[in-house]
N, C-alpha and C positions, 0 to 999 in steps of 0.2 A: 364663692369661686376664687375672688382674692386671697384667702387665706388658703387654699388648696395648694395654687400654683408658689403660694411663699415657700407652703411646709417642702412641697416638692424639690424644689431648687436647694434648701438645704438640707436634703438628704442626699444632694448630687454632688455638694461641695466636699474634696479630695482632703481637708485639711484636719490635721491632728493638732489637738490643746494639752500645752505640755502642764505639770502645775503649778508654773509658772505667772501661766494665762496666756502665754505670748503662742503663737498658731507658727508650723513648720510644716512643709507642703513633703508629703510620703513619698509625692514621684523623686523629687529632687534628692531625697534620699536614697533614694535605690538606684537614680545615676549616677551618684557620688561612690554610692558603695559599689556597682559596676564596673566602676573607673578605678577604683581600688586595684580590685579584683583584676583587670586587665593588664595595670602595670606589676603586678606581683608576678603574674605570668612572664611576663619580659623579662624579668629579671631573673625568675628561675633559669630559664634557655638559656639567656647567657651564661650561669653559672653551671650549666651541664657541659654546652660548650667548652669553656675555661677548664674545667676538670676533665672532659675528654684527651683535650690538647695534653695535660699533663700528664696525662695515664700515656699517650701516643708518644713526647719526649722521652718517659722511662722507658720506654720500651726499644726504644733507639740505641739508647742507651745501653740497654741490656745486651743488644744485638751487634752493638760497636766490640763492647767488650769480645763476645764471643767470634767475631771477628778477630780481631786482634791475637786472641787466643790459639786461634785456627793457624795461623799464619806460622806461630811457631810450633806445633803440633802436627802438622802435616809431614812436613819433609821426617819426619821422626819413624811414621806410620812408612812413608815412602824409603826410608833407610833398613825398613824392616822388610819389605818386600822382596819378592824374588822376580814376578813376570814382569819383565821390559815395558807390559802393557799399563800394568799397575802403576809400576814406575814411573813412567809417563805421565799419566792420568796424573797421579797424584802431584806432581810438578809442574802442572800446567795450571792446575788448580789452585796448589799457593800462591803463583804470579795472577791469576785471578782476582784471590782473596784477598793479598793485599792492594789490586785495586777496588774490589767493595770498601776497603777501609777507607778510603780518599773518596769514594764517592758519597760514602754517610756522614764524612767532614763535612764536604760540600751541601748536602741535605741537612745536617745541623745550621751550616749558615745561612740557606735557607730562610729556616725557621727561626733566627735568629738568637740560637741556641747555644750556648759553648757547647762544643765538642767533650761529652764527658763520657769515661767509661763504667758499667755499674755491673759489678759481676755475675755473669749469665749463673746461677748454679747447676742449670738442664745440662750445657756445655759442657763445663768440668766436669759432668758427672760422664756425658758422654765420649770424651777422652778418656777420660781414668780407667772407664770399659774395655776402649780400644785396648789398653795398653795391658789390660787384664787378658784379653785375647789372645796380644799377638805374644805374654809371656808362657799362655799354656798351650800355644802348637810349638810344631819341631819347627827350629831353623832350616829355613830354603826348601819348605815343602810347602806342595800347591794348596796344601789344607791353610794354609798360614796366610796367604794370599788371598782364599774363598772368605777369610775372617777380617783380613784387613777390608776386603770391599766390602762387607755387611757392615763393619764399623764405620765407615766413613759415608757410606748409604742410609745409615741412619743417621750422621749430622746432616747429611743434605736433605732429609724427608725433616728434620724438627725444623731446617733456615724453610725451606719451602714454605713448611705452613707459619712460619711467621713471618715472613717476606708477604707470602699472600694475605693475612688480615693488615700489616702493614700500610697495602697497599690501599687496601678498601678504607679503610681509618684516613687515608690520605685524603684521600677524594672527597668522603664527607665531611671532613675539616675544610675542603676548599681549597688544599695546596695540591693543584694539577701537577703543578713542576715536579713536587716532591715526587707525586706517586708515580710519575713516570722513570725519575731515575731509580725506584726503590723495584720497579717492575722490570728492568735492565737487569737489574741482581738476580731477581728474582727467575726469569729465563736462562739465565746463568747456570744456576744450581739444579735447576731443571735438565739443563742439556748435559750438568754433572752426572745428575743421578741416571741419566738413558746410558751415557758411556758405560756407567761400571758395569752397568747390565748386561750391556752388549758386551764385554770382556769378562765376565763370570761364564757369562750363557756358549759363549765361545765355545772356548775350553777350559777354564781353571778350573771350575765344578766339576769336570767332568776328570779332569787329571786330579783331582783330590778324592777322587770317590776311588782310582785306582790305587792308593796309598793304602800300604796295609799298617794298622796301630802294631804296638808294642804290647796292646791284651793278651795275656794269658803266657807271653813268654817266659820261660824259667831262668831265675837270674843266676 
């Protein structure tokens, strides 16, 4: 019976003989290796964080630029217009857009970021269109105007949805501040794009459809 309860007890004992001779207990291996395993985790997070953050600076960045951009590209669009309302519209919205510029300064400092600008190329592409448009209508006709708002309705539909991811990026980084001033813009360009609607839907679309083309005339 003595010899039962020996053999029993060690077949219960946890431990491994290395060939050494020297014995290493397997639990304490596998809370070591646990504990590994746990701080690797940590560390990845942060470095998802960290590259988050950086993907959200360029993209600031990106957005400065094409602000900036905007600023002198607008009155341009607005010098080519013909309805008072356009006109307007488009005037109110540079004095806008260059305060979005001062306000993404102030959001770079923030974030403790220099203020930098990195060239949007969605932006320039979407100028260079406008400018494509308002060169193949006629001068001082409502067609000319129906194209300047779709052109500028669609820089305000590309800032929308990057102001909007912007904002959410904000928030899961942790800067409330940020995303609050970046959502101020962002209502902004929003209240732009209902304007041009309600001044297409008006009348310009409707005074452009009354234009008759130059098809088919004999020169």
């Amino acid at each position: 019976m003595e010899r039962g309860r020996s053999s029993k007890n060690q077949g219960s004992a946890k431990t491994t003989k290395s060939s050494t001779g020297n014995t290493r207990s397997t639990g304490s291996k596998a809370g070591s290796t646990a504990g590994r395993a746990g701080s690797k985790g940590t560390t990845g997070k942060k470095d998802n964080q960290s590259l988050l953050k950086e993907f959200f600076v360029e993209q600031l960045q990106d957005i400065y630029w094409a602000e900036k951009h905007l600023v002198k590209e607008l009155p341009k669009l607005q010098k080519a217009a013909t309805s008072e309302d356009v006109i307007s519209a488009l005037e109110e919205h540079t004095s806008i857009t260059e305060e979005q510029v001062a306000r993404l300064e102030e959001v770079f400092e923030m974030m403790e970021e220099t203020a930098k600008a990195k060239k949007c190329e969605a932006m320039e592409g979407l100028t260079k269109e406008a400018h494509t448009v308002i060169e193949d209508t006629e001068d001082g006709s409502a067609t000319r105007d129906v194209a300047i708002i779709m052109a500028a309705q669609k820089v305000e539909h590309y800032e929308i949805a990057t102001y909007g991811s912007l904002v959410q990026l904000a928030k899961t980084l942790g800067q409330t501040d940020v995303a609050e001033l970046l959502q101020q813009t962002l209502e902004e360009e929003k209240e732009a794009d209902v304007l041009l609607t309600d001044i297409a839907e008006s009348y310009v679309n409707e005074a452009g459809a009354q234009e008759e083309g130059n098809e088919g005339e004999e020169e």
